[in-house]
Phi, psi and omega in degrees: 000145190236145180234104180245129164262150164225131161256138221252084170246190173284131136089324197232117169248156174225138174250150155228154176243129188257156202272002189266171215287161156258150196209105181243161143321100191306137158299132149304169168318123175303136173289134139341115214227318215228154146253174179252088187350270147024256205300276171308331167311302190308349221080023213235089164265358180336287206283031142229027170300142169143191151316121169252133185256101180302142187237000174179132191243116165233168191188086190110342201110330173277158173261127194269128163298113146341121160241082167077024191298106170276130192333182153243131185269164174220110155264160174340298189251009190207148170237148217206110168272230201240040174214324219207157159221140191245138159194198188325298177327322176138204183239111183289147135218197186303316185315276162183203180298156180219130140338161192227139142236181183264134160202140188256116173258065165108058204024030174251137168265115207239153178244108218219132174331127173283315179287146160289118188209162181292324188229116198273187143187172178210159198228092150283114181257144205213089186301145141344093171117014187239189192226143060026125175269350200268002175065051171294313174229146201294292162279004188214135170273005172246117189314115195277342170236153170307169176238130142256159159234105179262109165253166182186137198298356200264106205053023180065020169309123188233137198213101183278145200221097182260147158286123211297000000 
């Protein structure tokens, strides 16, 4: 608390501050905004763990109906729909494992098969504030949330993922 006196004589002000504690109120935690390119390259998915909600399924070019569509989960090290697990290792599916490299596009991140394999795939992250082809928002071309994009070559199936 600040307490100021002034006494109004000729020639003399006075200031006192009185000494007690301020007490503030914890802030919630800051929402996650972003991703950190870095951090996924490494295997370290920690800033975007949690739930993902598919928000749109194509196939062919087409828009698919949502069915019993299971999230995507994300943990610290691995991220895992219901086809595929992404982690340090590489990229899983029904086959095994495949090595992975990186490419950074428009700010957006694509994670892409090292190998030649019969059923390709790729994992794109696409942070707050990059744009999307997939039409997330209605009115605007910049993604007000994070993204995945999981594609695979086996019918051009593409499965957008918003962060809950």
């Amino acid at each position: 608390m600040l307490q100021l006196v002034i006494q109004n004589r000729p020639h003399t002000v006075q200031h006192r501050v009185s000494p007690k504690k301020k007490r503030l109120a914890k802030a919630p935690p800051a929402k996650q905004t972003g991703m950190n390119f870095t951090q996924i390259q490494a295997g370290d998915y920690s800033n975007i763990a949690g739930q993902w909600q598919l928000s749109s399924r194509q196939a062919k070019g087409r828009e698919m109906t949502i069915d019993n569509a299971k999230p995507l989960a994300i943990t610290n090290n691995q991220l895992t729909s219901d086809s595929i697990t992404l982690s340090k290792a590489g990229l899983k599916d029904n086959v095994g494992l495949h090595p992975v490299n990186f490419k950074t596009v428009n700010g957006s991140l694509a994670v892409l098969l090292a190998d030649s394999v019969a059923t390709n795939w790729s994992v794109t992250f696409y942070p707050v504030g990059t744009s999307t082809e997939y039409g997330l928002e209605a009115v605007n071309t910049t993604n007000s949330k994070n993204v995945i994009v999981i594609w695979t070559s086996n019918m051009s199936l593409t499965d957008v993922y918003v962060q809950s």
